[in-house]
C-alpha positions as CSV (number, residue, x, y, z in Angstrom):
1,X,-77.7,-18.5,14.6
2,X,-76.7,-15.5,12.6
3,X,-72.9,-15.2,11.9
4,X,-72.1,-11.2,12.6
5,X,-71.3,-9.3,9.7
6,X,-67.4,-9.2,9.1
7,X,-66.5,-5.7,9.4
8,X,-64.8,-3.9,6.6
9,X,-61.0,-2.8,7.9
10,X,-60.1,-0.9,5.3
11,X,-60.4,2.5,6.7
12,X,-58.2,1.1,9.9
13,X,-55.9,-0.3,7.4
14,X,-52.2,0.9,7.9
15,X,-50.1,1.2,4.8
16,X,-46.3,0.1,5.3
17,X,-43.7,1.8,3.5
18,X,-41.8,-0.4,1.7
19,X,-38.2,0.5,1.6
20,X,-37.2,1.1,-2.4
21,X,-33.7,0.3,-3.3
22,X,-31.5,3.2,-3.9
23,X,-30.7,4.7,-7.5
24,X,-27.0,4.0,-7.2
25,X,-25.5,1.2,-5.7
26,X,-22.5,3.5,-5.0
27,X,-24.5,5.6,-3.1
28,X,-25.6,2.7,-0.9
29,X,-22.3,1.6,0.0
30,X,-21.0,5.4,0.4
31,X,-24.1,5.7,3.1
32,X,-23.0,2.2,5.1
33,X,-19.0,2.5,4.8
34,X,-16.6,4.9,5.3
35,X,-14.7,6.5,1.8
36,X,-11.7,5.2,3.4
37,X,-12.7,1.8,3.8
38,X,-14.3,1.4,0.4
39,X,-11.2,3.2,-1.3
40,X,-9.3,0.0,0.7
41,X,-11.7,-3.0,-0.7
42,X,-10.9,-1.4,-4.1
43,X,-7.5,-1.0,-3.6
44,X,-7.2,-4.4,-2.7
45,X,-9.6,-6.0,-5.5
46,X,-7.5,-4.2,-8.1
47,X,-4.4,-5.0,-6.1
48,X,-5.1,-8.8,-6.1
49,X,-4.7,-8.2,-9.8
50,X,-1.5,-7.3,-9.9
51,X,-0.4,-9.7,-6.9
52,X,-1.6,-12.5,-9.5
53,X,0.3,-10.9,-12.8
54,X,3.5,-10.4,-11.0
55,X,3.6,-14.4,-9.6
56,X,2.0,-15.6,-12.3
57,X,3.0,-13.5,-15.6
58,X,6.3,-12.7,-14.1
59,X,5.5,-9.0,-14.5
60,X,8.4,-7.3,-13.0
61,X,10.3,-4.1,-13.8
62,X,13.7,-5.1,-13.0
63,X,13.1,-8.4,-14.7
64,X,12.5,-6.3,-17.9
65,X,15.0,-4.3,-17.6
66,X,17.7,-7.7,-16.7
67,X,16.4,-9.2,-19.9
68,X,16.9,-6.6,-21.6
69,X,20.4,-5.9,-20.7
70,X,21.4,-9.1,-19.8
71,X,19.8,-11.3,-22.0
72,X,18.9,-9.1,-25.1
73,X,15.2,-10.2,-24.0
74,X,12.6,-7.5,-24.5
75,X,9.4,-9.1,-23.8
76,X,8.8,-8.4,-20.5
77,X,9.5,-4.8,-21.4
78,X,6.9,-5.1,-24.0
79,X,5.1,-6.2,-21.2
80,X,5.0,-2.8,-19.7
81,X,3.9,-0.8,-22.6
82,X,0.9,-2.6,-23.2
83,X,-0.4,-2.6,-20.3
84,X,0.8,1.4,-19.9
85,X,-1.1,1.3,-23.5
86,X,-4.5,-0.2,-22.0
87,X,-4.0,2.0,-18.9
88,X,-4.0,5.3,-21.1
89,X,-7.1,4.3,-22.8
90,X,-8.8,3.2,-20.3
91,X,-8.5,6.2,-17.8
92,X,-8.9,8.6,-20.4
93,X,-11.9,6.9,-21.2
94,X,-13.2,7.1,-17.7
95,X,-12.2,11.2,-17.9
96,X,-13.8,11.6,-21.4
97,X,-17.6,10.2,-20.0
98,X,-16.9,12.4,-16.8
99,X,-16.7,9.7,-14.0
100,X,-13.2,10.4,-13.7
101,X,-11.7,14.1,-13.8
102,X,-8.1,13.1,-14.2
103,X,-6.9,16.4,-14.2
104,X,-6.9,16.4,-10.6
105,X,-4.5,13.3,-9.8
106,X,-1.8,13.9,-7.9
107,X,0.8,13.4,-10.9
108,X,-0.9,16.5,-12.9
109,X,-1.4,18.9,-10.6
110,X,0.9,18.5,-7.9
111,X,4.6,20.6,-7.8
112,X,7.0,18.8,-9.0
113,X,10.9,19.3,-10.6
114,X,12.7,17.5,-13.4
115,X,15.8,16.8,-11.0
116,X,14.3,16.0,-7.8
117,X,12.0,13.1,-10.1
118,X,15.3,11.8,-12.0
119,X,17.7,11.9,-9.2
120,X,15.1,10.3,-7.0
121,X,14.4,7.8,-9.5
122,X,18.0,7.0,-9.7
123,X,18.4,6.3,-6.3
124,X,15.2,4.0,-6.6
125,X,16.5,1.8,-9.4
126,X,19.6,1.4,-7.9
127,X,18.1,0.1,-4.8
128,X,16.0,-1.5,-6.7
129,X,18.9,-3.9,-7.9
130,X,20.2,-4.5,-5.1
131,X,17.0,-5.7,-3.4
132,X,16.3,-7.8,-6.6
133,X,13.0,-6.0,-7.3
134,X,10.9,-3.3,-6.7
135,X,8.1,-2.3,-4.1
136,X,5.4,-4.0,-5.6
137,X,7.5,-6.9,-6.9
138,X,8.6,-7.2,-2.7
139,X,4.9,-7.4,-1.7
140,X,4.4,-10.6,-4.5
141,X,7.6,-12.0,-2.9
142,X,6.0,-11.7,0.3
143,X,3.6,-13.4,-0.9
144,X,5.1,-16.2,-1.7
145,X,7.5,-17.0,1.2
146,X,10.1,-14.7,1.0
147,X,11.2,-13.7,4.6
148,X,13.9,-11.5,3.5
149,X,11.6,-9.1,1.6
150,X,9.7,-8.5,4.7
151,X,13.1,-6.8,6.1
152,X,13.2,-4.9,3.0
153,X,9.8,-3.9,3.1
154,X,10.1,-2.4,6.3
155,X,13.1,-0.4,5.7
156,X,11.4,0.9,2.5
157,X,8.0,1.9,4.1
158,X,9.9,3.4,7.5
159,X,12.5,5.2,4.5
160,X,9.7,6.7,3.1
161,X,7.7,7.8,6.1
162,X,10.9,9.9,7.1
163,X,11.3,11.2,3.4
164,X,7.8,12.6,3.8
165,X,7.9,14.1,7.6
166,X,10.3,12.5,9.2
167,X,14.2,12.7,9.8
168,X,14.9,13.2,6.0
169,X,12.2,15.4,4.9
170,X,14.2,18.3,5.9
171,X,16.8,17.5,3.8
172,X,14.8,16.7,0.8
173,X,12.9,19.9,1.2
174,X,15.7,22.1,1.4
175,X,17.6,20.0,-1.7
176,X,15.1,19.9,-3.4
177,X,12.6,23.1,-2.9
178,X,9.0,22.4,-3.9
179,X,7.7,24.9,-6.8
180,X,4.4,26.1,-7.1
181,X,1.7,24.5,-8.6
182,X,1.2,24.0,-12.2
183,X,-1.4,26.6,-13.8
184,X,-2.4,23.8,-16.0
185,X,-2.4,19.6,-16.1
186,X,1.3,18.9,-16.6
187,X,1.1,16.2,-19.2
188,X,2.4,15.6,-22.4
189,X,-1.2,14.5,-23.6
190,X,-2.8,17.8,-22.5
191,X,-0.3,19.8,-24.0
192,X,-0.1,17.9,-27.4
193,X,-3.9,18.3,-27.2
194,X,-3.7,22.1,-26.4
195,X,-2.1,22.6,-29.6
196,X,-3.8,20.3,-31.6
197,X,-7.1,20.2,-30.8
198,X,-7.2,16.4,-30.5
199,X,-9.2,14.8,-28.1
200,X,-7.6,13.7,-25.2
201,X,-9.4,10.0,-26.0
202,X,-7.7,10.3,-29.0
203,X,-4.1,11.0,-28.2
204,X,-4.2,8.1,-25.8
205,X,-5.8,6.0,-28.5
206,X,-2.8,6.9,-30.7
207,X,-0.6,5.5,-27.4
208,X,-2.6,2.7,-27.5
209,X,-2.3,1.5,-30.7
210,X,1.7,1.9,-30.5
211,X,2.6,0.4,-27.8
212,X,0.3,-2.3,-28.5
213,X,1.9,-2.3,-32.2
214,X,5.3,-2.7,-30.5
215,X,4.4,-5.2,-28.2
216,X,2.3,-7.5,-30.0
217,X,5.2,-7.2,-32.9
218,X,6.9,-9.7,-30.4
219,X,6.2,-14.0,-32.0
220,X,6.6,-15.4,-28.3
221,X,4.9,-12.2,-26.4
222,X,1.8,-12.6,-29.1
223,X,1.3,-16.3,-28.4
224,X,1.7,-16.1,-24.6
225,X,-1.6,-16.1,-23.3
226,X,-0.3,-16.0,-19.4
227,X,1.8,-12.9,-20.4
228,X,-0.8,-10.8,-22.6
229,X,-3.8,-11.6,-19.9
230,X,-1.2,-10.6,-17.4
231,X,-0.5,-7.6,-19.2
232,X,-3.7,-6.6,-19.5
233,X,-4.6,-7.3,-16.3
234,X,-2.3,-4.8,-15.3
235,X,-3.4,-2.0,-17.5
236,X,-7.1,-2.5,-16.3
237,X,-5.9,-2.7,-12.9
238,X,-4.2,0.9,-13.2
239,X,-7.7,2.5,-14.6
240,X,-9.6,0.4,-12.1
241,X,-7.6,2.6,-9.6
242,X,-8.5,6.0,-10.9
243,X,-12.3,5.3,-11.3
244,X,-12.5,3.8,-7.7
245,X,-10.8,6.9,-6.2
246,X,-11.8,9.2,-8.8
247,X,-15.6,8.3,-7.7
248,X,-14.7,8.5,-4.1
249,X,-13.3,11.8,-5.3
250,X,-16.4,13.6,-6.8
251,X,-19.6,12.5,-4.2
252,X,-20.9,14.7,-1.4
253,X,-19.3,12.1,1.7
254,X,-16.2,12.4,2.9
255,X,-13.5,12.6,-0.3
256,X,-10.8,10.7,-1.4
257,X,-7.5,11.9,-2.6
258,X,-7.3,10.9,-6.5
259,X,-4.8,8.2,-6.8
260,X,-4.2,5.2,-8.5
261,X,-1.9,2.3,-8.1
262,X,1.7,3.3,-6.4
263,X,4.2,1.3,-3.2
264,X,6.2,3.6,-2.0
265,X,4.3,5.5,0.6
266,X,1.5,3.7,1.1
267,X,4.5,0.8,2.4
268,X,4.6,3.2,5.5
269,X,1.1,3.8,5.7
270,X,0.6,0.4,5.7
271,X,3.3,0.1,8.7
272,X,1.2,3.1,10.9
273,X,-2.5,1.6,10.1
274,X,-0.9,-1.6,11.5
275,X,0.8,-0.5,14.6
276,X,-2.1,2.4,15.5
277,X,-5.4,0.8,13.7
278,X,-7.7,2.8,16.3
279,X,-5.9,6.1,15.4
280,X,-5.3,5.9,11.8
281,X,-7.5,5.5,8.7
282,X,-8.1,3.2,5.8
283,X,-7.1,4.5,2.2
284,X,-6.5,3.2,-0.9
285,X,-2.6,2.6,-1.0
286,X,-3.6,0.6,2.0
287,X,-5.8,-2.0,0.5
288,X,-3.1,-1.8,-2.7
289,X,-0.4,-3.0,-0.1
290,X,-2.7,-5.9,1.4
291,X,-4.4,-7.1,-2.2
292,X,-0.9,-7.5,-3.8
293,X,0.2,-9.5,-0.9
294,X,-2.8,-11.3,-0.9
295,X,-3.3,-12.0,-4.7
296,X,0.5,-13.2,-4.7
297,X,0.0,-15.6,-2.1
298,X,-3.3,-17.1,-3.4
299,X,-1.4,-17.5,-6.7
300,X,2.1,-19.2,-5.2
301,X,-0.2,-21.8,-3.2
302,X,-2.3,-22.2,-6.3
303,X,1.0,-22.9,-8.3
304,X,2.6,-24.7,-5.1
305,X,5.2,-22.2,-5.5
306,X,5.1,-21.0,-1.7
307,X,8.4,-21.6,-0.1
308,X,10.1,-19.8,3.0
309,X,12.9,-17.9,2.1
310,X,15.7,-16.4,3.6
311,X,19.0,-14.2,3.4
312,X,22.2,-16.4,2.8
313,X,24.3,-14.1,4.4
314,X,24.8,-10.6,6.6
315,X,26.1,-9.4,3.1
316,X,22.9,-10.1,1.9
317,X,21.0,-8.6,4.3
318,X,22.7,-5.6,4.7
319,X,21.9,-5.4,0.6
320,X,18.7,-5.5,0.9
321,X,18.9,-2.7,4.0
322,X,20.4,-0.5,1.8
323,X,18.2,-1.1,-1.1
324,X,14.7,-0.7,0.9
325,X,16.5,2.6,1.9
326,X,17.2,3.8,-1.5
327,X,14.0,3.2,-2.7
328,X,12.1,4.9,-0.1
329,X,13.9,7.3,-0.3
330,X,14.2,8.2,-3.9
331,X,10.8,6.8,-4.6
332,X,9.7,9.8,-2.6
333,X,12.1,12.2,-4.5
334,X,10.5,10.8,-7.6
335,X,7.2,11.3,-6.4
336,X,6.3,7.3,-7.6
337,X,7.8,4.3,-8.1
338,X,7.8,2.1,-11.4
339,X,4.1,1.3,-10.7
340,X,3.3,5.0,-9.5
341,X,5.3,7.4,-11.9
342,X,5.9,3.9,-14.2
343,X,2.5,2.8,-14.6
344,X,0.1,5.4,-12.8
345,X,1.3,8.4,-14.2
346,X,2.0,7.0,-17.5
347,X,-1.4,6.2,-18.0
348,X,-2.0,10.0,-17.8
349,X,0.8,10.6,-19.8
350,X,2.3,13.1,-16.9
351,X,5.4,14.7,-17.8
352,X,7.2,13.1,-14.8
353,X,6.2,9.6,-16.2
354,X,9.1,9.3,-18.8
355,X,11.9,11.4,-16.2
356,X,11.0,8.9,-13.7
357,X,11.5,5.9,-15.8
358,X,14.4,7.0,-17.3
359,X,16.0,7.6,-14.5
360,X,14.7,4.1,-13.2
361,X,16.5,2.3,-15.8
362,X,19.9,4.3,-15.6
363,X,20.2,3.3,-11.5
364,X,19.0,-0.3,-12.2
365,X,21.1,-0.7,-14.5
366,X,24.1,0.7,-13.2
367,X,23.2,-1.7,-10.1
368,X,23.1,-4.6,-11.8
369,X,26.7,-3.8,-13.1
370,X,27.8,-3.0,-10.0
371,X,26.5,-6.7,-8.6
372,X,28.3,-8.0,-11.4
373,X,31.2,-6.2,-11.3
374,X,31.6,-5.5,-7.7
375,X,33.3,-2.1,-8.8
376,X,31.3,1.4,-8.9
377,X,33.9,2.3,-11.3
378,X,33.5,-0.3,-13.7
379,X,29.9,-0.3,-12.8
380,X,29.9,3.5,-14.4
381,X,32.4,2.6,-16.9
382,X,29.6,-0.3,-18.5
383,X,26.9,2.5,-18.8
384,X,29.2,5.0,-21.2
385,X,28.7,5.1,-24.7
386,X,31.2,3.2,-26.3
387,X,33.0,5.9,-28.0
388,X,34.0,6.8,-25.1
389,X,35.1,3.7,-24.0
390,X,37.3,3.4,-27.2
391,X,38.8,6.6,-26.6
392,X,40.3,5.6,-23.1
393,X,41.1,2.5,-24.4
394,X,43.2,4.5,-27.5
């Protein structure tokens, strides 16, 4: 028996589309998520970052600025400039290939005044001592146990919620009047390279290789491997921030403010997103708040240095009350705190950066002298110059 002839099927044959990968992975994730909620899973990658320098490199502001004056100890300070030195390079690297336009961050082309940023940074350093550290160095104490950092953190974030548009904004706006917009990026890089006609790569090259000069100048900072990773962990961290948001930024979805790392509002944000999650939205400072918190505590088990901590005393508590205040507060005046205006905005090299930090140091340091002391006369008395000192004396 003949077999039938097998029919051909090719003009019944239905092609299937197969589905090609898309051109930029970016693009892919922009098209499944929210910006919001990837501007949080970066703010929290780069965040774990600096949760693991400050627990494990001891990278803390007011630690720099205690060895410094109490100790005659500036390696932690050196620290800092590296990794402000790798942050400038970095994110002006970023700007110079045109992923990031740093022109339009918040800390260049937002109002701002010389007073309102140094008395405001003022205020935040001196709350600053009397908490025992700053925003971000209260989110790695978190992380490790520290029970009465929680109470500060919530004074800080609420603080700075009510700075912004609550029962203090009024009296910030009408002490401190916002002016109007600058007409062009108000940086010290920009301007040098206005009048120049450097590159803006370059001039932050040239910061670079200075700070690096002065911190690697250091025997004990240049053979510290946890401290220089640390360090550079930081700096990267910083840049990391301005290319995820500066990204977010620039596509066709929903944008993203440009911002990079900073604990002073986004404390408060974090505080609304928690108690309202259904009416409030993911951001960056969000994912900052959480990664920090998160990297710390990954790095104090990893260490076994996790332990529950407490306050000793009312006197204690009310300190750090008063200093989670302050640095709400002022961190708002300042527009930053010594990540945000210390680290963020000194990787752009804004004007404010240098205000801001200078003002930081004064009110740290006249709280630490004030803790020592327990005087805010002798506390001011310690921060004049000592010919003045030997002229009361004479």
């Amino acid at each position: 028996m003949q077999r039938p002839a097998r029919q051909s099927n090719s003009s019944t044959t239905c092609s299937v589309a197969i589905p090609r990968p898309p051109a930029d992975w970016r693009t892919a994730l922009l098209e499944e998520l929210s910006t919001g909620t990837i501007a949080a899973i970066g703010g929290l990658a780069g965040g774990m970052v600096l949760g693991i320098a400050a627990r494990w490199g001891r990278f803390c502001t007011l630690g720099a600025i205690e060895d410094l004056v109490l100790g005659n100890n500036a390696d932690r300070l050196r620290m800092w400039a590296l990794a402000i030195g790798i942050a400038a390079l970095a994110s002006f690297a970023l700007d110079a290939t045109g992923t990031v336009s740093v022109s339009g961050s918040f800390y260049l082309a937002a109002p701002a005044t010389v007073l309102s940023t140094f008395v405001g940074a003022i205020l935040f350093g001196l709350g600053m001592a009397f908490v025992g550290t700053c925003g971000f160095g209260m989110l790695a104490r978190i992380g490790g146990g520290d029970l009465k950092s929680i109470v500060s953190f919530l004074v800080m974030g609420i603080s700075a919620y009510a700075a912004v548009a609550g029962a203090t904004a009024y009296l910030r706006v009408t002490l401190f009047p916002m002016p109007d917009a600058p007409s062009s990026p108000a940086g010290f890089g920009h301007a040098i390279a206005n009048a120049t006609g450097l590159p803006l790569l370059a001039i932050a090259g040239i910061v670079f290789l200075i700070a690096a000069g002065w911190a690697l100048s250091s025997p004990s900072l240049r053979t510290s491997f946890r401290r220089l990773a640390s360090a550079i962990g930081v700096g990267l961290a910083i840049a990391w921030g301005w290319y995820v948001t500066g990204y977010l930024a620039q596509s066709d979805f929903e944008a993203e403010r440009l911002v990079s790392y900073t604990f002073t509002v986004p404390l408060g944000e974090t505080l609304v997103y928690f108690m309202t999650m259904t009416g409030a939205s993911l951001n960056f400072g969000i994912g900052a708040v959480a990664g920090v918190v998160l990297g710390a505590f990954l790095t104090a088990i990893r260490r076994n240095e996790f332990r529950w901590e407490a306050c000793d005393d009312a006197i204690e508590l009310r300190r750090q009350m008063i200093g989670g205040f302050l640095m709400g507060t002022g961190g708002v005046l300042a527009q930053g705190c010594t990540v945000g205006q210390g680290l963020s905005a000194a990787a752009l090299l804004a004007w404010s950066a240098p205000v801001a930090l200078a003002g930081i140091f004064i009110g740290a340091w006249l709280g630490l002298q004030y803790l020592v002391t327990g005087n805010i006369l002798d506390a001011l008395r310690a921060l004049a110059p000592n010919w003045l000192k030997q002229g009361e004396t004479g």
